[in-house]
C-alpha positions as CSV (number, residue, x, y, z in Angstrom):
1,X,3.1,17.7,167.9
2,X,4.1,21.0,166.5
3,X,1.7,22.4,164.3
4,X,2.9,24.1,161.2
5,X,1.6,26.6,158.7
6,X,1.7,27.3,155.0
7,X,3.3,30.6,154.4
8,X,0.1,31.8,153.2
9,X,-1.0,32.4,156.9
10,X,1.4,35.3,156.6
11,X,-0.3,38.0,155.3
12,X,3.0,40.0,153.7
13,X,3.7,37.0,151.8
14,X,-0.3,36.9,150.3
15,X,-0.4,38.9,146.9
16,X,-3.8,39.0,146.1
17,X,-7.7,37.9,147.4
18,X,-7.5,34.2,146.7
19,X,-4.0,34.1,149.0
20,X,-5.6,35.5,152.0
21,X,-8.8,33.8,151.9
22,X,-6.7,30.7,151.9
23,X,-4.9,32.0,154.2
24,X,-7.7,32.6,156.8
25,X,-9.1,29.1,155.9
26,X,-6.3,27.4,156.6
27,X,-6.1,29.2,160.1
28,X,-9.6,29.2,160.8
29,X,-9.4,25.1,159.8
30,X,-6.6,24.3,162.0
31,X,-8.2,26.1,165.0
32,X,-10.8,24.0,164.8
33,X,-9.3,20.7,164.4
34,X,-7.0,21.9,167.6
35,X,-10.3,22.9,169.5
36,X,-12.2,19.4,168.1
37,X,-8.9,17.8,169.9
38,X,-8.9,19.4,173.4
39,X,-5.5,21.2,172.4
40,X,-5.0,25.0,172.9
41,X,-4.7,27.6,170.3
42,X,-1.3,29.3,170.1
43,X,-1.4,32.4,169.9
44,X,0.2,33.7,166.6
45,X,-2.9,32.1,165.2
46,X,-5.0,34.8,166.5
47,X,-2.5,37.5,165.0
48,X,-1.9,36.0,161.9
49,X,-6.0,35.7,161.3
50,X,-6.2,39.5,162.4
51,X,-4.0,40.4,159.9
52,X,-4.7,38.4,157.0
53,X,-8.8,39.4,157.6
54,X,-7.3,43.8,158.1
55,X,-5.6,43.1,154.4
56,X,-8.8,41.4,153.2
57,X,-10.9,44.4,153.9
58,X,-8.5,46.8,152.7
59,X,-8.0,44.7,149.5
60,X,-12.2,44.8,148.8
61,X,-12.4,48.2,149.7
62,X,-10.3,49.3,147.3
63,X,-12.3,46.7,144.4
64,X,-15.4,48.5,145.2
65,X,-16.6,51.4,143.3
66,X,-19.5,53.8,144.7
67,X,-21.9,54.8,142.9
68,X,-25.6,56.8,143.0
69,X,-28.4,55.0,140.8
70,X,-31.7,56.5,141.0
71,X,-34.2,54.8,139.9
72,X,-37.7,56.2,138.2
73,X,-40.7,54.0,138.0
74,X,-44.9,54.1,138.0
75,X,-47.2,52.6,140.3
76,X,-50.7,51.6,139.7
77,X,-53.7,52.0,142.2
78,X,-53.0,48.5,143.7
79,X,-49.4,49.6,144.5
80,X,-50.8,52.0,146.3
81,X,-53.4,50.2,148.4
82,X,-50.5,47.9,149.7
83,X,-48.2,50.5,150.5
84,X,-51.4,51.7,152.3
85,X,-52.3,49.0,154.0
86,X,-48.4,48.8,154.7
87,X,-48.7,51.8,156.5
88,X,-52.0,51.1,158.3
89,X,-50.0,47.8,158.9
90,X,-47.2,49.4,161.1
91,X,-49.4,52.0,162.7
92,X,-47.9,55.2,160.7
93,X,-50.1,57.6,159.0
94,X,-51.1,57.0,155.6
95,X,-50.3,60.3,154.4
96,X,-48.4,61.3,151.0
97,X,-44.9,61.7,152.2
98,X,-45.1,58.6,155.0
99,X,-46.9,56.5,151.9
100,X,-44.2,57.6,149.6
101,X,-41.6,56.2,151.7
102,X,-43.2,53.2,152.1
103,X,-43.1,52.6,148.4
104,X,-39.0,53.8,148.0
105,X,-38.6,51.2,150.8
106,X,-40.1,48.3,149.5
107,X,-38.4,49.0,146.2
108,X,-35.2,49.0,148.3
109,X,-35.5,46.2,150.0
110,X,-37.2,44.0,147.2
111,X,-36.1,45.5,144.0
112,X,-38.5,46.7,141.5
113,X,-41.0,43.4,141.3
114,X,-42.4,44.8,144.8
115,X,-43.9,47.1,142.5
116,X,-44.8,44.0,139.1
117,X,-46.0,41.7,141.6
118,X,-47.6,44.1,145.0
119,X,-48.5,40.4,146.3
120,X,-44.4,40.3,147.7
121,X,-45.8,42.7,150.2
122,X,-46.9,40.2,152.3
123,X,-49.9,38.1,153.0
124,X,-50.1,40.0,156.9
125,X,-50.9,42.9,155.6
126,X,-54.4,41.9,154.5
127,X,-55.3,41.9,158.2
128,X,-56.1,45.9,157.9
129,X,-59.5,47.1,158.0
130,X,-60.9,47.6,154.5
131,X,-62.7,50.6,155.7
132,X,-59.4,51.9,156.8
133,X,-57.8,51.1,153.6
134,X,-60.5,52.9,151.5
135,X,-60.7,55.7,153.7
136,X,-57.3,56.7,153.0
137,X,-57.0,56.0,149.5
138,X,-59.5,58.2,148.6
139,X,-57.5,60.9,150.2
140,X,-54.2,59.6,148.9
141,X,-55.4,59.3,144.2
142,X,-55.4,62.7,143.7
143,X,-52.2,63.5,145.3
144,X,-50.5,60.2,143.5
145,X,-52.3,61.5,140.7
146,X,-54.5,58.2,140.0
């Protein structure tokens, strides 16, 4: 048996987003149903995917839109013990800029309730050495200005 297409596998004839990702469904659905059967994958399939997925990327590329945000916000003396302990964590020094950094990442990676709720730093981080911890905060408050 002869398997056929839609002409939506053709990635001239796809006009916008929802025709290619159809597309590349319908491909990537056949291949496995011909895989699932024992039967080999003819080749244009392989092409046709390439293809539709090249005019995917070029279509979201051009649908995105960079932009800068910076983003200005206050932390509190428990901010700075976790990003302390963060630090102490991970074996880097606890000083201003590597502390700093710490912070900015954490906001990165967990948006700005890293900083609302300091408990999203993480439960293993309360395995440092108080001692540590207090050491370094109170060479850290003045320079954080707390």
């Amino acid at each position: 048996m002869k398997t056929k297409l839609s002409p939506y596998t053709i990635a001239s004839n796809c006009t916008d987003l929802t025709d290619i990702r159809d597309g590349i469904n319908e491909i990537q659905d056949e291949m496995k149903r011909l895989v699932s059967e024992g039967k080999n994958v003819p080749s244009f399939f392989y092409s046709r995917l390439s293809k539709l997925q090249a005019k995917r990327k070029k279509i979201e590329q051009k649908n995105q839109v960079h932009m800068n945000v910076t983003i200005r916000f206050f932390i509190d003396e428990e901010t700075l013990t976790w990003a302390v302990r963060h630090c102490l964590h991970f074996q880097i020094e606890p000083s201003f800029p590597n502390v700093k950094k710490a912070i900015r990442n954490a906001v990165l990676n967990n948006g700005k309730s890293i900083i609302d709720f300091p408990e999203y730093w993480g439960d293993d981080l309360l395995d440092v050495n108080q001692a540590d911890v207090e050491k370094a905060l109170g060479l850290l408050k003045s320079a954080f200005g707390l």
